[in-house]
Backbone as CSV, one residue per row, in Angstrom:
resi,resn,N_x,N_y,N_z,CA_x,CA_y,CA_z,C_x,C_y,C_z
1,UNK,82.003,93.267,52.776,81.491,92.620,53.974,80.028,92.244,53.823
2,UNK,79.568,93.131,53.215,77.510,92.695,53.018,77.675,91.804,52.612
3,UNK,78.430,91.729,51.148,78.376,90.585,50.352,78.703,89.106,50.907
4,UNK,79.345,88.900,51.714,79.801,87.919,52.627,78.584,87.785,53.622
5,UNK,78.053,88.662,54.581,77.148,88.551,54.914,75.938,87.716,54.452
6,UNK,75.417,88.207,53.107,74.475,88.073,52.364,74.526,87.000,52.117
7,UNK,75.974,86.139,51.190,76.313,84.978,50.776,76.217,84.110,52.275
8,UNK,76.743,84.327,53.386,76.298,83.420,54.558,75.002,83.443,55.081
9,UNK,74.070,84.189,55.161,72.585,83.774,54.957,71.575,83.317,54.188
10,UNK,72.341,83.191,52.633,71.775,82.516,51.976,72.355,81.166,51.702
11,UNK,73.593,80.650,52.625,73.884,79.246,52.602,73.372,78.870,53.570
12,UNK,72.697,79.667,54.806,72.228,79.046,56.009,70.253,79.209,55.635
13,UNK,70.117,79.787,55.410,68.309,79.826,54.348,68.958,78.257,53.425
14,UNK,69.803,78.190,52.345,69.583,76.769,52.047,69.685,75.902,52.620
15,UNK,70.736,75.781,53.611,70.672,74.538,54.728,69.235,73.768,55.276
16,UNK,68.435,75.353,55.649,67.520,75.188,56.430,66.580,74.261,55.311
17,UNK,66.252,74.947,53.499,65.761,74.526,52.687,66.008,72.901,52.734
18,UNK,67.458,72.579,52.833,67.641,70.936,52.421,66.830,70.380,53.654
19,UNK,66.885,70.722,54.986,66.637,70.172,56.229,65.282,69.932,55.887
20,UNK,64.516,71.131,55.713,62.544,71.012,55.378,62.799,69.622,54.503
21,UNK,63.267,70.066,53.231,63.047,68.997,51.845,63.501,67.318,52.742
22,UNK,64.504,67.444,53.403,64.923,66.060,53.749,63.848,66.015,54.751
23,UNK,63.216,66.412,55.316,62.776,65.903,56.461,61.000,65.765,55.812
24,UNK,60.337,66.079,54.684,59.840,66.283,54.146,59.631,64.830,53.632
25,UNK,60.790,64.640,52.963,61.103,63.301,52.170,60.828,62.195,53.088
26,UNK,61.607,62.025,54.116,61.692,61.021,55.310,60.367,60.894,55.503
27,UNK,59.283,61.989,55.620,58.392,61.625,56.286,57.596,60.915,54.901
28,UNK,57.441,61.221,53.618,56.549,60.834,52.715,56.967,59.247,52.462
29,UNK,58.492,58.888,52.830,58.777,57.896,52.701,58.255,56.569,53.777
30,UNK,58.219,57.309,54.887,57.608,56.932,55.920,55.988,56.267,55.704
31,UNK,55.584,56.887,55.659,54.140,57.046,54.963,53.754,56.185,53.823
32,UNK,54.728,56.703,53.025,54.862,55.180,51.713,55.099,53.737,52.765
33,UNK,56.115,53.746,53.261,55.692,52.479,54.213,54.979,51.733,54.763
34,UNK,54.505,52.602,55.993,53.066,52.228,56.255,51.855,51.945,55.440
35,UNK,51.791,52.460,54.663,50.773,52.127,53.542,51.249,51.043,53.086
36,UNK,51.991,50.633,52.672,52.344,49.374,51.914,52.307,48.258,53.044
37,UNK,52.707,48.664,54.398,52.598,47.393,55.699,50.954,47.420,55.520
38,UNK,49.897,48.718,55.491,48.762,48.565,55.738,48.073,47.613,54.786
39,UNK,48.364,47.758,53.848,48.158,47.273,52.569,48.501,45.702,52.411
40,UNK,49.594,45.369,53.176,49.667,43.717,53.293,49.001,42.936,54.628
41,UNK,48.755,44.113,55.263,48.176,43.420,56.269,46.982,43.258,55.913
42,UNK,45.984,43.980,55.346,44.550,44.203,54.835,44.680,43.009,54.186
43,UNK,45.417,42.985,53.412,45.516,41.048,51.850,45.655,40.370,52.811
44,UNK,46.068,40.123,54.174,46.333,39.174,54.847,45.253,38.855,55.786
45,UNK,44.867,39.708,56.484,43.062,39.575,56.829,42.050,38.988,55.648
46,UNK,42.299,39.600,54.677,41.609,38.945,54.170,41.565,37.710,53.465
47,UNK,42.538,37.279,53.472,43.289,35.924,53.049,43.023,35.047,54.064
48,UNK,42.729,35.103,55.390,42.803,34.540,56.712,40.795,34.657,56.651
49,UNK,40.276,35.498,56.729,39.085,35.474,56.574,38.862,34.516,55.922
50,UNK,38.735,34.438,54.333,38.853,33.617,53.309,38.495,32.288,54.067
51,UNK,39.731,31.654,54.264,40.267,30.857,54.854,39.829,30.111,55.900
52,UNK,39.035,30.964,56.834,38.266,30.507,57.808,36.769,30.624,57.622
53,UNK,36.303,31.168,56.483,34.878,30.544,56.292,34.914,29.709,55.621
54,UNK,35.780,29.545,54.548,36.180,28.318,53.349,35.712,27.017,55.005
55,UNK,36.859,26.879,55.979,36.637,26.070,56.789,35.371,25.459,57.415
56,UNK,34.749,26.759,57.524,33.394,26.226,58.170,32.534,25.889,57.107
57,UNK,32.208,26.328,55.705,31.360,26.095,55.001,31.939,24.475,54.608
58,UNK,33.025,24.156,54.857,33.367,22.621,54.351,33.040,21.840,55.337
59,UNK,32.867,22.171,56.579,31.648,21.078,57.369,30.405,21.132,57.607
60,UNK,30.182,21.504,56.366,28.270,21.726,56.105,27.981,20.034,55.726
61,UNK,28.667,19.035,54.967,28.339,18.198,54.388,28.219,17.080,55.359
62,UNK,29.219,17.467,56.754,29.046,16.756,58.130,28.428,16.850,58.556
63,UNK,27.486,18.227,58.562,26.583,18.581,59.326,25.156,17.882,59.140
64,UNK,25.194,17.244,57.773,23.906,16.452,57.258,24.526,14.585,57.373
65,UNK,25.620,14.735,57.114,26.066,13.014,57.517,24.946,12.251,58.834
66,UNK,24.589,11.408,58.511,23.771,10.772,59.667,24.873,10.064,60.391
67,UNK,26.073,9.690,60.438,26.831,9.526,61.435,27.565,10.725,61.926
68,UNK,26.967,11.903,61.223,27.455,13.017,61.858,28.117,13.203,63.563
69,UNK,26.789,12.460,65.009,27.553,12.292,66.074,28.407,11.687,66.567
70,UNK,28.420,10.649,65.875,29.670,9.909,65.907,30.973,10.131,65.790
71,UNK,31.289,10.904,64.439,31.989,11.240,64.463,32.667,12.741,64.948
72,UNK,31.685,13.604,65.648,31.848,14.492,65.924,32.787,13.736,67.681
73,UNK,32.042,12.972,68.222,32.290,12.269,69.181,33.702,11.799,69.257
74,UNK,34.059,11.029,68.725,35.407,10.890,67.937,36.539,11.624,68.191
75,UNK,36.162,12.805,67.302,37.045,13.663,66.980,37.071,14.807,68.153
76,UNK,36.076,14.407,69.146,35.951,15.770,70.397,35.521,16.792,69.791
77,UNK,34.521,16.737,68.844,33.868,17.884,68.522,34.431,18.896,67.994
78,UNK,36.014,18.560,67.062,36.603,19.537,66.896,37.015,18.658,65.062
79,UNK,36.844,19.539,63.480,37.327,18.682,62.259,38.535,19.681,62.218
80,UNK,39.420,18.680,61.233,40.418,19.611,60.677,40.464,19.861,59.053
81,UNK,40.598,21.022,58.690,40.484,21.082,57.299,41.777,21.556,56.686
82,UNK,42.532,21.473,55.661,43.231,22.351,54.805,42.760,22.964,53.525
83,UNK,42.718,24.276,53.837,41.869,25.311,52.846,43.045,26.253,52.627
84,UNK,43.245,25.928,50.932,44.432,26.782,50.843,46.069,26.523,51.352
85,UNK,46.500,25.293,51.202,47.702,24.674,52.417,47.617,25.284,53.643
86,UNK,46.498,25.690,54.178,46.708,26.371,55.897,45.505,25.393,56.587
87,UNK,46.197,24.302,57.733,45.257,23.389,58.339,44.690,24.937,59.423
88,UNK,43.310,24.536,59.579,42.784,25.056,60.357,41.618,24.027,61.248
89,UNK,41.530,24.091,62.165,40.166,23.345,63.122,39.361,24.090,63.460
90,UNK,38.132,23.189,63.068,36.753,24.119,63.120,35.983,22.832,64.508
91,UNK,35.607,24.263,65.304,34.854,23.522,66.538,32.943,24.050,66.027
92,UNK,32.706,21.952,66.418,31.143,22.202,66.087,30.488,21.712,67.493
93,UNK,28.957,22.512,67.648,29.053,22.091,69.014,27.192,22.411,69.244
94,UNK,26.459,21.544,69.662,25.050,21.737,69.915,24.760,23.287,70.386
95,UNK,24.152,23.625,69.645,23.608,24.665,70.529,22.929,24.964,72.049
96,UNK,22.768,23.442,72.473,22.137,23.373,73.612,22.978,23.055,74.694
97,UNK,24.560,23.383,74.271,25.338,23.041,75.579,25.249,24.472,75.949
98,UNK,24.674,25.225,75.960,24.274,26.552,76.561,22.812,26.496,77.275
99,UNK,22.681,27.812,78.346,21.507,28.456,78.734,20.694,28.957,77.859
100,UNK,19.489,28.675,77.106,18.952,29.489,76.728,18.109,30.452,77.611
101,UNK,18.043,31.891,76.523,17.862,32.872,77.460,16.349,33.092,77.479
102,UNK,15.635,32.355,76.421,13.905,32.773,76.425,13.663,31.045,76.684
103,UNK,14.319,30.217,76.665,13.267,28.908,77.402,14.298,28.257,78.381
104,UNK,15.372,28.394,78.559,16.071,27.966,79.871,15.409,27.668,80.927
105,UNK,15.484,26.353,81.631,14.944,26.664,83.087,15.839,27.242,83.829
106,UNK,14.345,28.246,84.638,15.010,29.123,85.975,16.171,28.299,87.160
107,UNK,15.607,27.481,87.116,16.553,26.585,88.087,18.407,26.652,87.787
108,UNK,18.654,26.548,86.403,19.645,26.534,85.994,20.512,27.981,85.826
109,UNK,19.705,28.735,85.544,20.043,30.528,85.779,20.190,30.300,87.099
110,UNK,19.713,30.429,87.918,19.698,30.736,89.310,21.126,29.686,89.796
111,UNK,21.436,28.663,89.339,22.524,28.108,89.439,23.964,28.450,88.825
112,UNK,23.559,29.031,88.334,24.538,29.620,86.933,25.560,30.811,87.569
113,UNK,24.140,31.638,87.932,24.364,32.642,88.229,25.433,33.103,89.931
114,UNK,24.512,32.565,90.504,25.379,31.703,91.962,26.880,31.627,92.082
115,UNK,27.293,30.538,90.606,28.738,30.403,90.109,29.695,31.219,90.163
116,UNK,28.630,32.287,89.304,29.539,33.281,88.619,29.635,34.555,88.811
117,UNK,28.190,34.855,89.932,27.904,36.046,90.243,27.222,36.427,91.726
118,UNK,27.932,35.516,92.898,27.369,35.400,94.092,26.735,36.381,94.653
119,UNK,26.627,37.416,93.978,25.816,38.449,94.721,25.432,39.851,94.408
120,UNK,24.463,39.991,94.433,23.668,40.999,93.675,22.995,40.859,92.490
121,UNK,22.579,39.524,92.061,21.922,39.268,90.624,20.530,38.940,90.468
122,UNK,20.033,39.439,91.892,18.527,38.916,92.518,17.685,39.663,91.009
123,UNK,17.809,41.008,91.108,17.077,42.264,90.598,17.431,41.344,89.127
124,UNK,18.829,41.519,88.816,18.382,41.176,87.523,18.292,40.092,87.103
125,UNK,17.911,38.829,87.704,16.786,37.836,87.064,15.541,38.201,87.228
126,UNK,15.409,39.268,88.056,13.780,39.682,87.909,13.105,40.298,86.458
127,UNK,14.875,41.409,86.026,14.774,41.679,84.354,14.630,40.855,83.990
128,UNK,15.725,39.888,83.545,15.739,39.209,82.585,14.704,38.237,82.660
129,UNK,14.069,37.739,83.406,12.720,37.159,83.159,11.145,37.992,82.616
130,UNK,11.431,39.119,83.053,10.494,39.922,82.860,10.525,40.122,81.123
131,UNK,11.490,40.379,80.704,11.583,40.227,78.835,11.663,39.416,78.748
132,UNK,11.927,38.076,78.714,12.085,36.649,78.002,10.414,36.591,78.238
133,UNK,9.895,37.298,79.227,8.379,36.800,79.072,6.923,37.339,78.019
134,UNK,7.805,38.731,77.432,7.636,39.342,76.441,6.782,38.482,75.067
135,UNK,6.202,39.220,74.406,6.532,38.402,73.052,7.666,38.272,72.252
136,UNK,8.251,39.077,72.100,9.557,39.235,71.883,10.581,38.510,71.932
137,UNK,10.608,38.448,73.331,11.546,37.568,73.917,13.381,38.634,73.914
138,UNK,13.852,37.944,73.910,15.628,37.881,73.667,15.698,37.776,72.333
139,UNK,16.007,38.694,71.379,17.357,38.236,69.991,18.070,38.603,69.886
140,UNK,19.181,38.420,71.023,20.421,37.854,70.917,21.167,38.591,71.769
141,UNK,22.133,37.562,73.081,22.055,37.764,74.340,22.575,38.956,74.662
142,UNK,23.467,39.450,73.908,24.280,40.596,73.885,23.141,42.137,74.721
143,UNK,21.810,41.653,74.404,20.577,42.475,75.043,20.503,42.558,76.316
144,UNK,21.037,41.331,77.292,20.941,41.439,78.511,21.867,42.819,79.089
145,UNK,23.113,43.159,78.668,23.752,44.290,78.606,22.919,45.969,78.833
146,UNK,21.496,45.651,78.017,20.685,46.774,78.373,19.969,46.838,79.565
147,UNK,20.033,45.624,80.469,19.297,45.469,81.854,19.666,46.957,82.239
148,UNK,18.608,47.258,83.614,19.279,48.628,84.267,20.232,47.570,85.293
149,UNK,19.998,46.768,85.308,20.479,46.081,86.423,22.165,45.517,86.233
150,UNK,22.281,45.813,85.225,23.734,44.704,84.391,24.792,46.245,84.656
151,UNK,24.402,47.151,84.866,25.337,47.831,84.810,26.564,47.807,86.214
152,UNK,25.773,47.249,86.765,26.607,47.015,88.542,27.341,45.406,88.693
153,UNK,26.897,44.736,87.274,27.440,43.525,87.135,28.408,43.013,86.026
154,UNK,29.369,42.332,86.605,30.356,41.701,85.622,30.099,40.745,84.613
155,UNK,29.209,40.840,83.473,28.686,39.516,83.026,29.410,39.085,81.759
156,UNK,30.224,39.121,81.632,31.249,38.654,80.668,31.132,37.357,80.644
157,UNK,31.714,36.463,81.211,31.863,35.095,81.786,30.308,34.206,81.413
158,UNK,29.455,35.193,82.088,27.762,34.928,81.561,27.372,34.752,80.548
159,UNK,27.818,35.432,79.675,27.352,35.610,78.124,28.138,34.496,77.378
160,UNK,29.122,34.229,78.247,29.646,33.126,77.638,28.943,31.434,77.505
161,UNK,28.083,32.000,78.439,27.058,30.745,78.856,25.847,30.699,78.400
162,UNK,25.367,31.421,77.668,23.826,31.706,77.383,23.738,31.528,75.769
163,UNK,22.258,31.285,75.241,22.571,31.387,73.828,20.810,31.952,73.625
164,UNK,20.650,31.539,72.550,18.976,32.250,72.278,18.556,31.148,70.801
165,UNK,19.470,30.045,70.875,19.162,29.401,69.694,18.938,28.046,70.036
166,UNK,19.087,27.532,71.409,18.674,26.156,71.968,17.323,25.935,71.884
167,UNK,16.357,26.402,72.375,14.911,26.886,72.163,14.500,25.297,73.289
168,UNK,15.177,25.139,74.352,14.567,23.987,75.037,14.756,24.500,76.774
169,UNK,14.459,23.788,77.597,14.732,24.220,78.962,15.942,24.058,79.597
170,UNK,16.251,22.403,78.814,17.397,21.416,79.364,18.868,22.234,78.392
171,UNK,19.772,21.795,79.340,21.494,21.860,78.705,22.047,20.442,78.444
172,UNK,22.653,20.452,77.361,23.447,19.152,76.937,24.710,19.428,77.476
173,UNK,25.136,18.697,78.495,26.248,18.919,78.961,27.531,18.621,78.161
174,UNK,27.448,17.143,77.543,28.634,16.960,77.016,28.830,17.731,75.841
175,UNK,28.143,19.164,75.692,28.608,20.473,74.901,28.986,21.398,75.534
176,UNK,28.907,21.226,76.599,29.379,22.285,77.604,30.482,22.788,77.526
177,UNK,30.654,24.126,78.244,31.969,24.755,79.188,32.150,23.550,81.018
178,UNK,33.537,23.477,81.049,33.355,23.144,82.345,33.052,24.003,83.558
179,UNK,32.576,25.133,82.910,31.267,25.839,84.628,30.134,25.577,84.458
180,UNK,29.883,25.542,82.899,28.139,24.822,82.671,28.078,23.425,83.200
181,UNK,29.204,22.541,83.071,29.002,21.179,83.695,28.838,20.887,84.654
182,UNK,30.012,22.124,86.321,29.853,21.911,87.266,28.572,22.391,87.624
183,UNK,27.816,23.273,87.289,26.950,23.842,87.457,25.395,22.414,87.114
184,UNK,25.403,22.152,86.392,24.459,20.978,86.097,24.903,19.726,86.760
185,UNK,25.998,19.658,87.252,26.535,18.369,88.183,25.463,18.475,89.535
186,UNK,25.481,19.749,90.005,24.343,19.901,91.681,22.827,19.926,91.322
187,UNK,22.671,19.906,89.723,21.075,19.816,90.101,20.291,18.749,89.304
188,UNK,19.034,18.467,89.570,18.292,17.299,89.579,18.640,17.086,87.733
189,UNK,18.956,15.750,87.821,19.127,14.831,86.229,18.314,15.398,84.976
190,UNK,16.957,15.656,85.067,16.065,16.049,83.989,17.066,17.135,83.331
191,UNK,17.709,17.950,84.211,17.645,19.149,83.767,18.950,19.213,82.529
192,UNK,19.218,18.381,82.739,20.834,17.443,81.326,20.244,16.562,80.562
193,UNK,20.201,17.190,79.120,19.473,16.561,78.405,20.275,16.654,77.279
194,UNK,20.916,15.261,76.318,21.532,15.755,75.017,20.746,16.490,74.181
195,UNK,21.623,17.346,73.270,20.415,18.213,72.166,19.879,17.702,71.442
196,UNK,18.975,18.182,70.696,18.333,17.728,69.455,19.177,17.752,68.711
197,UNK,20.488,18.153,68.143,20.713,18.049,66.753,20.468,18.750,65.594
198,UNK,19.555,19.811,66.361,19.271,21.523,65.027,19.848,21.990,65.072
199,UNK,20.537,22.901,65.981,21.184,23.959,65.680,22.697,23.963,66.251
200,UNK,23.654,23.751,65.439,25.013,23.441,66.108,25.969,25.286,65.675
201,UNK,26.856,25.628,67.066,27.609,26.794,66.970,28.760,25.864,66.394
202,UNK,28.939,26.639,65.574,30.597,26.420,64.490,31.469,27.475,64.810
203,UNK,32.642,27.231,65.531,33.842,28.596,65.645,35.025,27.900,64.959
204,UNK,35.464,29.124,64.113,36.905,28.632,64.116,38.132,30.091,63.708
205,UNK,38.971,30.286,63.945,39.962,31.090,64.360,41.319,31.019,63.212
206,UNK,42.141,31.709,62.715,43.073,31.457,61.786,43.750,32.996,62.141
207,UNK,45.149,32.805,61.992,45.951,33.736,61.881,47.124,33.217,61.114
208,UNK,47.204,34.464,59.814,48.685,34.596,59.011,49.587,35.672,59.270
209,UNK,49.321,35.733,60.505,50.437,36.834,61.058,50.034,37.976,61.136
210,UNK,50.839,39.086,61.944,50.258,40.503,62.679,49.232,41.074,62.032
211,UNK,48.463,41.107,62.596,47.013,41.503,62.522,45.815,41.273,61.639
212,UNK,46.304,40.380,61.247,45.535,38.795,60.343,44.564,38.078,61.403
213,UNK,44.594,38.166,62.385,43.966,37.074,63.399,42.298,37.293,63.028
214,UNK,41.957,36.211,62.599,40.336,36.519,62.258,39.449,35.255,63.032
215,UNK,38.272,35.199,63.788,37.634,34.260,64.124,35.960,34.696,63.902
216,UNK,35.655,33.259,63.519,34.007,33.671,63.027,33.607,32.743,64.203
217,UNK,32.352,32.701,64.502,31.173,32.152,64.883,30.265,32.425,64.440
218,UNK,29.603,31.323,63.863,28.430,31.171,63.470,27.485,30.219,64.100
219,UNK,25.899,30.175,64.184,24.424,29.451,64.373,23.912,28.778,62.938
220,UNK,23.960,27.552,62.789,23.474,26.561,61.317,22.317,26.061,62.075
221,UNK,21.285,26.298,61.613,20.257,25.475,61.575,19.792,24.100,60.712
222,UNK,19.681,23.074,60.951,19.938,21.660,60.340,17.969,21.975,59.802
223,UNK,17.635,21.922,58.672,16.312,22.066,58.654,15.783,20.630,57.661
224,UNK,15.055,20.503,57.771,14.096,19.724,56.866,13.597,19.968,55.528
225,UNK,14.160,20.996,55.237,14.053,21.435,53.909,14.961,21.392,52.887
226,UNK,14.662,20.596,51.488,15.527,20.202,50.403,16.132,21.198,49.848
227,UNK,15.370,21.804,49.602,16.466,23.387,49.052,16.973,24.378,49.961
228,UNK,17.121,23.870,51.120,18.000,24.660,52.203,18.043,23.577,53.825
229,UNK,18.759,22.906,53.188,18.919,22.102,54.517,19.828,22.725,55.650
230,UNK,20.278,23.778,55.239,21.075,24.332,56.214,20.787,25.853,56.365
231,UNK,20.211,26.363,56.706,20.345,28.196,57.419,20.675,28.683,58.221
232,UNK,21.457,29.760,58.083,22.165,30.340,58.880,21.449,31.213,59.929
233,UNK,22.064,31.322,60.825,20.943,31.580,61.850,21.668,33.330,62.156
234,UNK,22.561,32.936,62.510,23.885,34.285,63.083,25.058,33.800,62.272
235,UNK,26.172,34.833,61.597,27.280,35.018,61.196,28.102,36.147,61.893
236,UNK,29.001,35.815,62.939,29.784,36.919,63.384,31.607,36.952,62.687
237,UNK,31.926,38.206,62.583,33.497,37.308,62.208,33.914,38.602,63.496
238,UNK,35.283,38.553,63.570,35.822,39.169,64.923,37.315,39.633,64.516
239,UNK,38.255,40.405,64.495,39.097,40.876,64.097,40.113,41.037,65.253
């Protein structure tokens, strides 16, 4: 009888053994999986990255074309490239269809703001003027976020409107968002001015599938200088 005993607890101790080992296995196999999905997704970000600066650095040569507005005009401010058989569109766009945040006129904040933020934004244009008056100034708007005042405010939508690379008072509308337009539609003409033509925001966006989605924005500065007619001002990419 022991012996029977004995022999049935050591087929139920191996059972238990195969169960660990299989379940052991399942999981390393598991694991091998994911790693290998992680692993194609990573080549695929970065293949998509690739891909979308390849894009923007290939309308650098537009960016110096002297019919450059024209054809930006044209095309609605938007080229198409194929980099790699994957068409992608790259949006180019004055820097001055934005607020700037250290020479903007007040008039246009205060209009802006109105839009988007009917109430409670008294205090913080009192900040945000108070540093733009700095030497310093603003580099780079994402700072307004440190107001004490921004913490009671929704400014998402805002930041979408502001830049720190226009360096003029006036907004070029036909670079605009349509709230920057309605917003410059109610106030006096001066204050709509096309840009100069220095500094244009370049975005463009590409996805090769789950979790590939990559978008850059970048600030090009158009300069006068032969061995760098173009500098980069800001490079963001976004995941």
């Amino acid at each position: 009888m022991s012996s029977h005993k004995d022999a049935g607890i050591a087929m139920l101790l191996t059972l238990f053994a195969l169960a660990v080992i299989s379940t052991l296995a399942l999981v390393i196999i598991g694991k091998g999986h994911n790693a290998l999905e992680q692993n194609r997704m990573m080549i695929k970000r970065a293949q998509s990255l690739a891909i979308t600066e390849g894009a923007i650095q290939a309308v650098y040569p537009l960016l110096l074309d002297e019919n450059r507005d024209h054809i930006l005009q044209v095309n609605g401010s938007r080229i198409r490239h194929n980099i790699g058989g994957t068409n992608i569109s790259v949006g180019i766009y004055d820097a001055c269809g934005k607020w700037d945040l250290n020479s903007g006129h007040i008039d246009i904040l205060n209009a802006l703001l109105m839009k988007l933020l009917p109430a409670g934004s008294k205090t913080f244009v009192r900040e945000l003027l108070k540093v733009r008056e700095t030497n310093a100034g603003f580099q780079h708007v994402n700072q307004i976020l440190a107001l004490p005042s921004s913490r009671d405010l929704d400014l998402s939508q805002f930041i979408k409107e502001i830049t720190i690379h226009c360096r003029r008072s006036q907004v070029d509308p036909s670079n605009s968002s349509g709230v920057m337009r309605e917003v410059l539609g109610d106030l006096p003409r001066f204050l709509s001015r096309p840009g100069p033509g220095h500094v244009f925001e370049i975005r463009a966006t590409n996805n090769l599938g789950p979790g590939s989605r990559i978008s850059v924005e970048t600030f090009l500065n158009i300069t006068n200088d032969p061995l760098e007619p173009i500098k980069t001002l800001s490079w963001q990419s976004n995941y």
